[in-house]
ROROGU-675720 format. One record per residue (C-alpha): x, y, z; residue in one letter. Coordinates in steps of 0.02 Angstrom, whole numbers, plus 50000, padded with zeros to 5 digits. Layout:
% ROROGU-675720
     u     v     w rest
     X     Y     Z    a
...
//
This chain:
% ROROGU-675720
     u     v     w rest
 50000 50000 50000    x
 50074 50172 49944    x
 50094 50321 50092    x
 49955 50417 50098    x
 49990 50597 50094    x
 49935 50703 50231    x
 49818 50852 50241    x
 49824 50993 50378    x
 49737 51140 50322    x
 49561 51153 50214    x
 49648 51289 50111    x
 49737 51150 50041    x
 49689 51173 49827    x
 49644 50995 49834    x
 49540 51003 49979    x
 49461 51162 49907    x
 49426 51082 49710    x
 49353 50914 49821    x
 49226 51036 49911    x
 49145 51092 49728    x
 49074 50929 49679    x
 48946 50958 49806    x
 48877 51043 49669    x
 48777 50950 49541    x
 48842 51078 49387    x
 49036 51053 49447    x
 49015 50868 49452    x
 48960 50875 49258    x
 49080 50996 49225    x
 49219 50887 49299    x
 49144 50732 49275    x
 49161 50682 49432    x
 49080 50633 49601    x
 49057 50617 49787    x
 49052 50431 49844    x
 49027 50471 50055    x
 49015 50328 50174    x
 49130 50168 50232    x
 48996 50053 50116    x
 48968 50162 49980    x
 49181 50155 49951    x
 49177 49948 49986    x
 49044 49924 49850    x
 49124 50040 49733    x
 49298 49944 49759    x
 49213 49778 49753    x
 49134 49802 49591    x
 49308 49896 49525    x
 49236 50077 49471    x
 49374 50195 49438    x
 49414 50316 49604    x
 49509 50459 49568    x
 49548 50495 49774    x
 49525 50444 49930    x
 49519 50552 50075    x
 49490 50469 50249    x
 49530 50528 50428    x
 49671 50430 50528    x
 49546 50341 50655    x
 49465 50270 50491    x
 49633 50234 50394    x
 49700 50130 50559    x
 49535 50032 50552    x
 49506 49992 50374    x
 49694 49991 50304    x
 49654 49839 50204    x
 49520 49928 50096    x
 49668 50048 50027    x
 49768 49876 49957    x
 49621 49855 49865    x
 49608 50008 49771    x
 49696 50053 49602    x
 49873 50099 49614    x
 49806 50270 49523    x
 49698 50307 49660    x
 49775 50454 49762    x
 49770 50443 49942    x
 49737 50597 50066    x
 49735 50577 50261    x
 49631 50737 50334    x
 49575 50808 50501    x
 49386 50769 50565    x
 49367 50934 50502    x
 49438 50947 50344    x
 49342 50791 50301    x
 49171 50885 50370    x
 49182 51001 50253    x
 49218 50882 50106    x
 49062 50789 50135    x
 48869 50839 50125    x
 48832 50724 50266    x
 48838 50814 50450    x
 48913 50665 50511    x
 49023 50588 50392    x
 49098 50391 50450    x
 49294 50461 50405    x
 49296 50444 50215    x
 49249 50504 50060    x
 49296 50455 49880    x
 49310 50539 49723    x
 49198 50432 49585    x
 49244 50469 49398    x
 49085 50453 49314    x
 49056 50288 49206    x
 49029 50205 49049    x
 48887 50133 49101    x
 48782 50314 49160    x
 48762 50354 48972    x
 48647 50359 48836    x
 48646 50183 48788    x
 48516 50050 48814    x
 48557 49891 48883    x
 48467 49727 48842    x
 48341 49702 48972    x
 48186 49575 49041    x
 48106 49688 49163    x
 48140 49875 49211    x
 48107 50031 49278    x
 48080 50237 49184    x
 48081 50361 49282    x
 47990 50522 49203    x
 48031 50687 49292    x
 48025 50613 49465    x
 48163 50770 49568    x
 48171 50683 49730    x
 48336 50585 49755    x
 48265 50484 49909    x
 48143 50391 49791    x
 48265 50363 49657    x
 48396 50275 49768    x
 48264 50201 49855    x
 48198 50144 49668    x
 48396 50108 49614    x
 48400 49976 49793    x
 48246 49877 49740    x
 48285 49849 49558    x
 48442 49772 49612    x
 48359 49696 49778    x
 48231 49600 49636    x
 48332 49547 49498    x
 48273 49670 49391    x
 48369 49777 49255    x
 48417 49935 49265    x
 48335 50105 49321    x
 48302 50256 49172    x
 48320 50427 49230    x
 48228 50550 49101    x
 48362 50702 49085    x
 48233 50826 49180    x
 48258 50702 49303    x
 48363 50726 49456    x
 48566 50672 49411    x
 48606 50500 49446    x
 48756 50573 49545    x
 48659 50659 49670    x
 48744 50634 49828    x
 48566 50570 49914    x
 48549 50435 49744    x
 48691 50365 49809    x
 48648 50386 50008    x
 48480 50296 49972    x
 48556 50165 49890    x
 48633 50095 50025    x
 48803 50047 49927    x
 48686 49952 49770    x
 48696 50103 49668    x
 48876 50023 49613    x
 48810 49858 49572    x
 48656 49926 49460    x
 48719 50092 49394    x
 48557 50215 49344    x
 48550 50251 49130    x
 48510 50424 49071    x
 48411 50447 48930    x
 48269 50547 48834    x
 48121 50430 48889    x
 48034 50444 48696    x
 48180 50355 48634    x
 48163 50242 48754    x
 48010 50213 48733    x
 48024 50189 48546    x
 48157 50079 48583    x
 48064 49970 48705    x
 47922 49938 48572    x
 48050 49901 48424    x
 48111 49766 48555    x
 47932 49698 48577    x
 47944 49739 48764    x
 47774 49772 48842    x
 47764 49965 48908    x
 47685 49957 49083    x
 47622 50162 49126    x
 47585 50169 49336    x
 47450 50282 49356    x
 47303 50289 49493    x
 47172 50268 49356    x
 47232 50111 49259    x
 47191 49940 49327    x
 47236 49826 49458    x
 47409 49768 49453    x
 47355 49606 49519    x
 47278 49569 49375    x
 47414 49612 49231    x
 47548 49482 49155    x
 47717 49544 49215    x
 47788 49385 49133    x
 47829 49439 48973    x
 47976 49574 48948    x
 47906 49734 49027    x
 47960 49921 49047    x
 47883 50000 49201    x
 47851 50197 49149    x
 47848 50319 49342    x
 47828 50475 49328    x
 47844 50653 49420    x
 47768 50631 49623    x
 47663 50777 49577    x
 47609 50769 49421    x
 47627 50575 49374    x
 47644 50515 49190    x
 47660 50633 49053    x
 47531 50605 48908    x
 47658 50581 48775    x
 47731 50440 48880    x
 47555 50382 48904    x
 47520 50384 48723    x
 47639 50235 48717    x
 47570 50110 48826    x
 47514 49955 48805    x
 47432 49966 48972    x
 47410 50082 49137    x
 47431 50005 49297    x
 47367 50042 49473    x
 47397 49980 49659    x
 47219 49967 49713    x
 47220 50091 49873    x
 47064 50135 49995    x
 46925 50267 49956    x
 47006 50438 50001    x
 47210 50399 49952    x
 47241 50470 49814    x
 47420 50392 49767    x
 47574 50312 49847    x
 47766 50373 49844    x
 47835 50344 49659    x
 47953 50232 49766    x
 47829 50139 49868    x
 47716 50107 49673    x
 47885 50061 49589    x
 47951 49943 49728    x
 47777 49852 49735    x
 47791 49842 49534    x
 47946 49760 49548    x
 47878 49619 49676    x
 47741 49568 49599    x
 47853 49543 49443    x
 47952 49433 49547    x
 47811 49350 49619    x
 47724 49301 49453    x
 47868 49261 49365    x
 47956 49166 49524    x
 47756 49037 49531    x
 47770 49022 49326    x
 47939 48949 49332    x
//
């Protein structure tokens, strides 16, 4: 394991150009990102995404040494004070490191092959996409399609919610009408969740299916609509007028599982 080099003040130019990915247009610019958190660093080493830096306090370094021999030789290394590392983070009480992620190949405008997955249209609140992001990969299912009025996959509450998965099933970004199009030149059936369709219970989530969310306000667009082969509902009582996006996604997901788990 190479020395890490050592950190004193938050003046540091390092320290300082770290502190600007908290913001979302400085992490495209760059195209970097924050990865925060003991597990969010494990799962991205384990699955090998490219870190450009490390920075970790000494009580953490002295505890979790053996995660640094696992890391690319072209990783930099930074030991910092408590409160250098405070101000590097967005959390208010940060576990003693944060990476540097270099975005991937695999957030991109490119469609995967997939059985069963998740659009999300428009929907701004991080907490349900991670949350969204954790179940796909929780169920089996493909991956997660962030609209570009979406929020950014990068979000440093994506990743928070994710619990570490985020790494294992990477979000796609993509203009949802090509995906759409796509999704019907593949013969995969387009699933729109909305409060007035019918019960979910009774649709066939065996066959290849696209699951279409949209915005927590507004739901599904009507030129997403205009694509469906069906709308689906979770069958609520009188007076609820809709769930979460993450609660109607996640429930999507199981009864995919479920059907398809009794059929084979």
């Amino acid at each position: 394991m190479a020395t890490p080099i050592r950190i004193q003040s938050s003046q540091n130019a390092i320290v300082k150009s770290t502190i600007k990915l908290q913001r979302m247009s400085d992490c495209q610019k760059r195209g970097e990102f924050l990865v925060e958190g003991t597990h969010a660093l494990t799962e991205a080493i384990i699955t090998g995404w490219d870190l450009s830096a490390v920075f970790m306090t000494e009580p953490w370094l002295v505890a979790n040494a053996h995660s640094l021999d696992l890391q690319s030789k072209s990783t930099a290394q930074y030991v910092v004070t408590p409160e250098i590392l405070g101000k590097i983070a967005t959390t208010t009480t940060p576990d003693g490191v944060v990476a540097i992620g270099r975005f991937g190949t695999k957030v991109r405008s490119e469609v995967p092959d997939f059985d069963v997955a998740l659009a999300l249209e428009c929907v701004q609140d991080p907490g349900n996409v991670g949350t969204l992001l954790r179940t796909a990969t929780a169920t089996g299912a493909g991956p997660v399609f962030l609209s570009s009025d979406s929020v950014s996959a990068y979000h440093p509450k994506v990743l928070r919610a994710t619990v570490g998965q985020w790494f294992r099933n990477p979000p796609f970004s993509i203009e949802i009408d090509d995906l759409l199009s796509l999704a019907r030149s593949r013969k995969i059936q387009i699933a729109v969740a909305d409060a007035s369709g019918q019960s979910f219970w009774d649709c066939d989530f065996t066959k290849p299916t696209l699951f279409v969310l949209g915005n927590e306000g507004e739901g599904i667009s009507d030129k997403a609509r205009s694509h469906a082969d069906s709308v689906v509902a979770i069958p609520m009582s009188l007076g609820v007028e809709s769930l979460n996006v993450a609660t109607t996604g996640s429930l999507l997901l199981y009864e995919t599982l479920r059907q398809r788990r009794k059929q084979s």
